[in-house]
C-alpha positions in Angstrom: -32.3 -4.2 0.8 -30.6 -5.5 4.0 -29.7 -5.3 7.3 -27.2 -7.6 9.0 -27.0 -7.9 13.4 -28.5 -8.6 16.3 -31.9 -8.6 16.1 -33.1 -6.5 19.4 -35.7 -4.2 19.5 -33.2 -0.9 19.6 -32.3 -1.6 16.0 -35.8 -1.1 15.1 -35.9 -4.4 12.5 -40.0 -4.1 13.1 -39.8 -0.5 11.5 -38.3 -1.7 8.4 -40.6 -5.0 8.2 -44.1 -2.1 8.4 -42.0 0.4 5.7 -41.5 -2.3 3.5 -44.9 -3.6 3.7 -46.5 0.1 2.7 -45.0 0.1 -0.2 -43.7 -3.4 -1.6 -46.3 -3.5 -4.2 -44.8 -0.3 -5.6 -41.1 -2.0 -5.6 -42.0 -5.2 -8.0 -39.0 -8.1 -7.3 -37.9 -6.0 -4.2 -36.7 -8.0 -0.8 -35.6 -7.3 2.7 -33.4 -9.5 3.7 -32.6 -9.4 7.5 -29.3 -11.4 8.9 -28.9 -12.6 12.3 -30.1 -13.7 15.6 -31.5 -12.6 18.6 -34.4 -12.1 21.2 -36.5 -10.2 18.5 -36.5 -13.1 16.0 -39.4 -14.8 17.0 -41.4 -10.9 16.8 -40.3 -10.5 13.4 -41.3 -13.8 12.2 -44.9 -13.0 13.6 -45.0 -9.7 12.0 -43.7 -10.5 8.7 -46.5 -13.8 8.3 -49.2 -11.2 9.7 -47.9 -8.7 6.9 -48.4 -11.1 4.0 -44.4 -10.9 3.7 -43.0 -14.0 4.0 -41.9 -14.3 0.4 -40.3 -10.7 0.7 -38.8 -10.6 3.5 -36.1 -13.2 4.6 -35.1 -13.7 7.6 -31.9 -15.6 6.9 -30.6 -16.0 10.5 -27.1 -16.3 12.0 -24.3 -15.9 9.2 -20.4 -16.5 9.8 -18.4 -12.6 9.7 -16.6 -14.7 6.8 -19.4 -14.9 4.6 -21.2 -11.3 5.7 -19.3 -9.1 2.5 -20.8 -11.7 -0.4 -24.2 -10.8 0.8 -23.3 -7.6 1.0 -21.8 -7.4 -2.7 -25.2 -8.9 -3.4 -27.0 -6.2 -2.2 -28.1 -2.9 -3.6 -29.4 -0.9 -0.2 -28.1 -0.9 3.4 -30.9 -0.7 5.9 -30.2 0.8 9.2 -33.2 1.3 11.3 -32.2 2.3 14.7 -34.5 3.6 17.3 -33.9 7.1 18.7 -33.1 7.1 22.2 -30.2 8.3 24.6 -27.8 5.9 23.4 -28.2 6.1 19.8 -28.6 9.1 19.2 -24.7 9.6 20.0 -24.0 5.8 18.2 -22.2 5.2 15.2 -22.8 2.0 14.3 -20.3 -0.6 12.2 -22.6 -1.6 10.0 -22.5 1.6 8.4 -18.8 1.9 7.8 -19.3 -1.9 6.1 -22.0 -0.3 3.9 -19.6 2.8 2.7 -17.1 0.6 1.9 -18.8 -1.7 -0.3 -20.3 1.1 -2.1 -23.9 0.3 -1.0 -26.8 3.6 -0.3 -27.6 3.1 2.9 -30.6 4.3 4.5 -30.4 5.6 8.2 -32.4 7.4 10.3 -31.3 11.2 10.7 -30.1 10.7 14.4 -27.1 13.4 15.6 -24.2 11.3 16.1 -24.9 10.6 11.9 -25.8 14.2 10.6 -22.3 15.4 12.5 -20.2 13.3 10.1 -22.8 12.4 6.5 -24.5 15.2 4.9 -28.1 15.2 3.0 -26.2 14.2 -0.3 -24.1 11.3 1.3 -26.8 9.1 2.9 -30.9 9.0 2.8 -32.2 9.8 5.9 -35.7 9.5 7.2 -37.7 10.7 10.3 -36.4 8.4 13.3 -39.2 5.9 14.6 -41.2 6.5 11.5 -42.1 3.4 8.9 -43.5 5.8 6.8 -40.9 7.9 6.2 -39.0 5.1 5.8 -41.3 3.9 3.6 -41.3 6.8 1.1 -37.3 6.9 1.1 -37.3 3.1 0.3 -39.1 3.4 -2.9 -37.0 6.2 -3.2 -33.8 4.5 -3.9 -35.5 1.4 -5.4 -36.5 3.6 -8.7 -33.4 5.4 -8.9 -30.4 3.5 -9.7 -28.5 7.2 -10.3 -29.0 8.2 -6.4 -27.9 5.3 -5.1 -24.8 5.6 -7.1 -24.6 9.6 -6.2 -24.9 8.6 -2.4 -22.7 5.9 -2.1 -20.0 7.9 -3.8 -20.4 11.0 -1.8 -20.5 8.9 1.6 -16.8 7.8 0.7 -15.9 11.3 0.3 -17.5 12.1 3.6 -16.0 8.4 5.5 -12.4 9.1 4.4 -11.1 11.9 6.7 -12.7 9.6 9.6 -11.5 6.1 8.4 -10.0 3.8 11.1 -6.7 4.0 9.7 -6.9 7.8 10.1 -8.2 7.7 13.7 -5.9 5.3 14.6 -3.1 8.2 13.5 -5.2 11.0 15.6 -5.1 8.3 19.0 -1.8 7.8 18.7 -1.1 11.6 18.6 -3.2 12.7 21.4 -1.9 9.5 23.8 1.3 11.1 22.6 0.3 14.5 23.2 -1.1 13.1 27.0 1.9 10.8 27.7 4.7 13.6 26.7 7.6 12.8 23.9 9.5 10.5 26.0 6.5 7.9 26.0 6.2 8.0 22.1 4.2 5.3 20.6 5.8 2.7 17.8 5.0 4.6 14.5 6.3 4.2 10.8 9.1 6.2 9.7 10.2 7.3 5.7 12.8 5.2 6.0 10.7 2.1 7.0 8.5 2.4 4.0 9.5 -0.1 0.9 8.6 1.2 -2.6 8.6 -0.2 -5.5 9.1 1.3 -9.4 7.8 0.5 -12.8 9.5 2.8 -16.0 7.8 1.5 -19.7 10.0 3.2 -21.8 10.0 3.0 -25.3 13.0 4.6 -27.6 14.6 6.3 -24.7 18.4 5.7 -25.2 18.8 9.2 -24.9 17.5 9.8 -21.5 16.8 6.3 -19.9 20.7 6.6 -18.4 19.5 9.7 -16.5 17.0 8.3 -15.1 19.0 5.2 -14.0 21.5 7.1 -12.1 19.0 9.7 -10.5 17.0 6.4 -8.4 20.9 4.5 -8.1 21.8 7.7 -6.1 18.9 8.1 -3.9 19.1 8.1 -0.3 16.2 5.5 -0.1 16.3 3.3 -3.2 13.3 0.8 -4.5 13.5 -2.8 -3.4 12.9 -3.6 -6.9 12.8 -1.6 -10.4 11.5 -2.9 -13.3 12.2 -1.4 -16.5 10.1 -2.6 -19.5 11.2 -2.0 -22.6 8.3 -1.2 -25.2 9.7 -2.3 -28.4 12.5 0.3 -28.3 15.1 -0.3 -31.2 17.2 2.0 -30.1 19.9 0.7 -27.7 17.5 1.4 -24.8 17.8 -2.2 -23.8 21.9 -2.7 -23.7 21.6 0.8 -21.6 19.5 -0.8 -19.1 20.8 -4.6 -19.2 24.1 -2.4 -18.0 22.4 -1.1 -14.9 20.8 -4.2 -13.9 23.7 -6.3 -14.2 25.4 -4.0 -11.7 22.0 -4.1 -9.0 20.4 -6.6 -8.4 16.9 -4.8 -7.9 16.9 -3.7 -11.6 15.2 -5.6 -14.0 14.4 -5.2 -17.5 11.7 -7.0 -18.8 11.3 -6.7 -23.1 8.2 -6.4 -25.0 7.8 -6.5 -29.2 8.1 -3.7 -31.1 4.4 -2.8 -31.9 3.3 -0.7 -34.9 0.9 2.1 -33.2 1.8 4.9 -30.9 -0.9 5.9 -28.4 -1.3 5.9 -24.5 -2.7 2.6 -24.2 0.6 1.0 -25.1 2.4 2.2 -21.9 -0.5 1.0 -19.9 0.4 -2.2 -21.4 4.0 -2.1 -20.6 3.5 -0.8 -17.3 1.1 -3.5 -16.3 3.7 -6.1 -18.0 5.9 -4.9 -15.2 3.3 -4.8 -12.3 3.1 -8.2 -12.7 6.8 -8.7 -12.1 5.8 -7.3 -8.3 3.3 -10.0 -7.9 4.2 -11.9 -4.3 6.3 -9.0 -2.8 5.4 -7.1 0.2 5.7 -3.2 -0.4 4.0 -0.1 0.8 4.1 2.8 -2.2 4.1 1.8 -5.8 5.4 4.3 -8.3 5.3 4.9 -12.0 8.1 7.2 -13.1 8.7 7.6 -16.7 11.7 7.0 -18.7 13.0 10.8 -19.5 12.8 11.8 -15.8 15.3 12.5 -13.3 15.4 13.7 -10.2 16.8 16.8 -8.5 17.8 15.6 -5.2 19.0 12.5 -3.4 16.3 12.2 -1.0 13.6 12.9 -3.4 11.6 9.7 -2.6 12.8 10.0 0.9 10.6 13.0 0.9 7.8 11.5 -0.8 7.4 8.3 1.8 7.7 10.5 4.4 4.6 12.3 3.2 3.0 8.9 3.1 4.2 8.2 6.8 2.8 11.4 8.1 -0.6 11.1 6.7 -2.3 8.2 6.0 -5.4 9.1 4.3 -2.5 10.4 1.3 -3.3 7.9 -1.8 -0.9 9.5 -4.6 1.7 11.9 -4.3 4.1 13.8 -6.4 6.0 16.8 -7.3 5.9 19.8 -10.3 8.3 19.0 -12.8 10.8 21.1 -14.8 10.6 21.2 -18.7 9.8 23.1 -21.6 6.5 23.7 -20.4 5.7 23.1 -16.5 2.6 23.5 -14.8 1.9 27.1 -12.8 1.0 26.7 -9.4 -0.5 29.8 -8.6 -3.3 28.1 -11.1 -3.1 24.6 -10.8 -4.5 22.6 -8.1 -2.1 20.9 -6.3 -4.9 17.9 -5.7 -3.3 17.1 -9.4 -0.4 15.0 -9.8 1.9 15.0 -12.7 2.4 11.6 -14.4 5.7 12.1 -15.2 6.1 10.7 -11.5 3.5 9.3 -9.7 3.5 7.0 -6.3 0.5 5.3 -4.8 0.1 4.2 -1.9 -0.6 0.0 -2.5 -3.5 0.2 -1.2 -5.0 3.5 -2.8 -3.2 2.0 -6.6 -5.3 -1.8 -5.9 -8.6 0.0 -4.5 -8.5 2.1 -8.1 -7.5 -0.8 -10.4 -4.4 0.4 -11.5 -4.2 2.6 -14.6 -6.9 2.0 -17.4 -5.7 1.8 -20.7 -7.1 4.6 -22.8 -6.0 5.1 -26.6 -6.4 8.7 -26.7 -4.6 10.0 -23.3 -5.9 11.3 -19.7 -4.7 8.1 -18.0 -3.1 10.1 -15.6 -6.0 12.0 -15.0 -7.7 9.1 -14.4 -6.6 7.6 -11.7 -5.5 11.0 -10.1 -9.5 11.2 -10.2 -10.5 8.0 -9.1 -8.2 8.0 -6.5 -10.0 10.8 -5.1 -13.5 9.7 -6.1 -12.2 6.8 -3.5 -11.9 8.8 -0.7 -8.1 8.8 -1.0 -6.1 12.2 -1.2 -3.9 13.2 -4.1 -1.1 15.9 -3.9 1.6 17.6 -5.1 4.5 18.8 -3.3 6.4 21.8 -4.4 8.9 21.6 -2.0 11.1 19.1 -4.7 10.8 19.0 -8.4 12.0 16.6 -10.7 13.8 17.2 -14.1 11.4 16.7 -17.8 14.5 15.9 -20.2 11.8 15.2 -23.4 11.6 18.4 -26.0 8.2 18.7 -27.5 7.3 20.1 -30.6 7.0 24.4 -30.4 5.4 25.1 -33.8 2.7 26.8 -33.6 0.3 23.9 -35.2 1.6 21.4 -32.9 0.4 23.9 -30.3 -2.6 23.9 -31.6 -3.4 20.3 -32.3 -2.2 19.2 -28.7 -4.5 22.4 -27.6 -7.9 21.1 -29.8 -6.9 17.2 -28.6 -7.1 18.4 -24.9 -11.0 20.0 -25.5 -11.7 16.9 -26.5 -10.0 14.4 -23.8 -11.9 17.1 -21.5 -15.2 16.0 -23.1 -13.8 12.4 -22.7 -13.3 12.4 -18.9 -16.4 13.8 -18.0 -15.5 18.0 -17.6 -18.1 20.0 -17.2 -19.1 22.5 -20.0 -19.3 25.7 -17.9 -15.9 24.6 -16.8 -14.8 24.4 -20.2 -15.9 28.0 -21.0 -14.3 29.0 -18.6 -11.1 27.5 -18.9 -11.6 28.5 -22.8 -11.9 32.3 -21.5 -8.7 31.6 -19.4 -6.4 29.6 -21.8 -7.4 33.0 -24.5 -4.8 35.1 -22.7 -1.8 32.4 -23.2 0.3 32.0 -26.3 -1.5 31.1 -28.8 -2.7 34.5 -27.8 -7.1 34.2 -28.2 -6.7 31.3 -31.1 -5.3 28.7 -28.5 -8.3 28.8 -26.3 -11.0 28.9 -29.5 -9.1 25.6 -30.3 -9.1 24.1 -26.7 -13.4 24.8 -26.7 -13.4 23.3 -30.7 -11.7 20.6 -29.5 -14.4 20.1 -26.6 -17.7 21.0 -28.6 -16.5 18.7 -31.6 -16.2 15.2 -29.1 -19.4 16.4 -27.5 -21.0 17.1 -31.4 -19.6 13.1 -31.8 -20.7 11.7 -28.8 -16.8 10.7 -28.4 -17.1 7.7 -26.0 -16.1 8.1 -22.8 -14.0 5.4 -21.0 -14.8 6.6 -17.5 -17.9 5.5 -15.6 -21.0 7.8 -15.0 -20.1 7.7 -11.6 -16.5 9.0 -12.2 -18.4 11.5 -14.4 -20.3 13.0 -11.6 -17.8 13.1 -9.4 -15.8 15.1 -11.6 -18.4 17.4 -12.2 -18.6 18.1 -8.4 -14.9 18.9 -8.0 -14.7 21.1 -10.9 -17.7 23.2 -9.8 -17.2 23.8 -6.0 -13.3 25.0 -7.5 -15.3 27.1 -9.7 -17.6 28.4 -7.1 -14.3 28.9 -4.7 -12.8 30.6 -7.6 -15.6 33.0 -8.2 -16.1 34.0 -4.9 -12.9 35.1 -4.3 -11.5 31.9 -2.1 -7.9 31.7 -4.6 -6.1 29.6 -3.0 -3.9 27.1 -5.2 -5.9 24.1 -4.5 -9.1 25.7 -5.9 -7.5 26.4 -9.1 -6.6 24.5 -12.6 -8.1 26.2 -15.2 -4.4 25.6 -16.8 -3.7 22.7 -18.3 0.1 22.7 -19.9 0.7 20.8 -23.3 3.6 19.3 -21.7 3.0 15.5 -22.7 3.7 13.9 -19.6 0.5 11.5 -19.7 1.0 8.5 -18.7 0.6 7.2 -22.1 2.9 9.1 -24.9 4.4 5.5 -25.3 
């Protein structure tokens, strides 16, 4: 546990030293460790010797700001022990932002300014001004490793609509709004954003040229492309080498031909091109797939410009036309289609990039973590994008890519009272009533397995959470399009099909 600051008596560092004395015993190879200086030093000293504490509470003194995140990654609790008085009451202190963002519980005292912005699930309050309290919540959190995890995630939901990037947006508006449009601060146009592109694309020759001269003929272009060639063998590569002979921000990059087909393999190929972008300096990353093109000319105009409006955006996108296309009457538009996807660099690096999974759901994967985050993910309408790939329409590959999405749903984490529900809703399409008994036996037979899932617990949970307050929204009437996606199209657009 620690707490890093001044030490003066308003932060109430003598509160924590008396908690953690009620109840180290009960915490065995617990510490407090208390960082940096001030007139209340010499008190805590005292109090900690007079305790019995010395070899459980440290009192490490003045660190540099430099080396304050290691001990933090060290850590496992944040310790805020303010007093209540006039002034805090209405604080909101750093230190509590630094916590969130490392992913650490923190406990706080329930003061107002706090409660207005954290609820009871995002951070574990006790009574202001009371050791005890503090205390009991302490052992709390030292015996459960799963609430810790549980509050630190929900507290970056609850941080990210009042991040400093997203103030900083709402300042510059009202100043704006004060000062009167002729006074308009410095902000970031579409136009000033730089993207980048990856495409794996494996045995495309039939599309890839499409593709090409949909991004050669936007309005905004990429200030680099690279193409990565998965083993194709069939004239892909000559396709491309023509392109990028002709611009100079095309490249192709070749990989060998490799025996198996599964999603993992355009992970593969798209991380061989990621690494291409190494030492440049751009905004929005995007992965767009080799059998896409798109409608209009300004189509990633648009996009950036969502990115410019609203910074706490992570991942954006549009619906895509095809065979089979997603209804958005019924599909959240929180999900984004990987048949184009583009992440903001800082949203793509905080989430790792895509993780290379065998069996599919990549997309879904970092649509989720993205949000788990704090970021938002959306889907546009306003522009679509063209799906050029035919899929199979027999009625048994139906019904395999039907029973293989039950189970990637048991894979990532969905809920099973979701999945009945989706069954009962997935019964009234074609497959009429036999397409949604295969979707649940797909589900029931990974669960029967004990598939393994390649997703944390924590990404787990948080998928839990989503799926049931849509549920609930659902249920209750609220039927807006963001609260739905009990459809999921067979439409093979994963990021992984390569």
């Amino acid at each position: 546990m620690m707490y890093h600051g001044t030490l003066t008596e308003i932060y109430g560092l003598e509160l924590a030293i008396e908690g953690f004395g009620m109840v180290h015993n009960e915490m065995p190879g617990a510490e407090l460790w208390i960082l940096g200086d001030g007139p209340e030093k010499g008190l805590l000293e005292s109090l900690t010797q007079e305790r019995g504490l010395a070899s459980k509470v440290r009192l490490v003194g003045h660190v540099l700001p430099t080396e304050v995140p290691t001990w933090l990654d060290k850590c496992d609790i944040g310790v805020l022990p303010m007093r209540r008085d006039i002034f805090l009451e209405f604080a909101f202190p750093n230190k509590l932002s630094e916590y969130i963002i490392m992913g650490k519980a923190v406990l706080i005292p329930r003061l107002k300014a706090i409660r207005h912005y954290f609820s009871e699930e995002a951070l574990a309050y006790f009574e202001p001004n009371n050791p005890a309290d503090l205390a009991k919540q302490m052992v709390c959190l030292y015996r459960d490793g799963g609430l810790r995890a549980r509050l630190a995630a929900r507290a970056k939901e609850e941080y990210a609509p009042i991040r400093w990037d997203v103030m900083r947006q709402r300042y510059l508006r009202l100043i704006e709004d004060m000062v009167g449009p002729g006074h308009r601060t410095a902000g970031r146009e579409a136009s000033q954003y730089t993207y980048v592109l990856i495409t794996p694309a494996r045995n495309e020759a039939k599309f890839i040229e499409l593709t090409i001269k949909s991004v050669v003929g936007q309005t905004i272009r990429p200030a680099k492309w690279v193409i990565v060639s998965d083993g194709s063998t069939d004239g892909t590569d000559d396709i491309v080498s023509k392109y990028a002979a002709e611009h100079r921000w095309i490249e192709l990059v070749r990989m060998p031909e490799r025996r198996e087909r599964h999603f993992a393999g355009k992970v593969h190929a798209f991380n061989s091109g990621y690494a291409r972008m190494t030492d440049m300096k751009y905004d929005v990353i995007g992965s767009l797939d080799g059998d896409i093109s798109l409608e209009d000319e300004d189509y990633f105009s648009f996009l950036l410009s969502k990115f410019a409006e609203d910074p706490t955006l992570g991942l954006v996108g549009t619906p895509y036309k095809g065979r089979s296309t997603y209804d958005y009457r019924f599909v959240s538009i929180d999900y984004v289609s990987g048949a184009c996807q583009l992440f903001r660099r800082e949203c793509f690096e905080e989430i790792g990039g895509y993780v290379p999974v065998k069996e599919g759901g990549v997309d879904d994967i970092a649509v989720i973590t993205a949000r788990m985050k704090g970021w938002k993910t959306r889907t546009f309408t306003d522009k679509m994008c063209l799906h050029h790939r035919e899929h199979g329409s027999a009625e048994h590959s139906a019904l395999m890519a039907r029973f293989r999405d039950g189970a990637l749903d048991y894979a990532l984490g969905g809920h099973p009272v979701w999945e009945l529900f989706r069954t009962v809703y997935q019964m009234t399409k074609r497959p009429v009533v036999v397409g949604g008994l295969t979707l649940l036996a797909g589900y029931v037979w990974a669960m029967v397995r004990r598939v393994h899932r390649p997703v944390s617990r924590e990404l787990v949970e948080f998928h839990r959470r989503e799926q049931m307050r849509r549920l609930w929204k659902f249920l209750t009437g609220n039927r807006s399009p963001r609260n739905h996606a009990l459809q999921h199209p067979l439409d093979g657009a994963d990021a992984g099909g390569g």
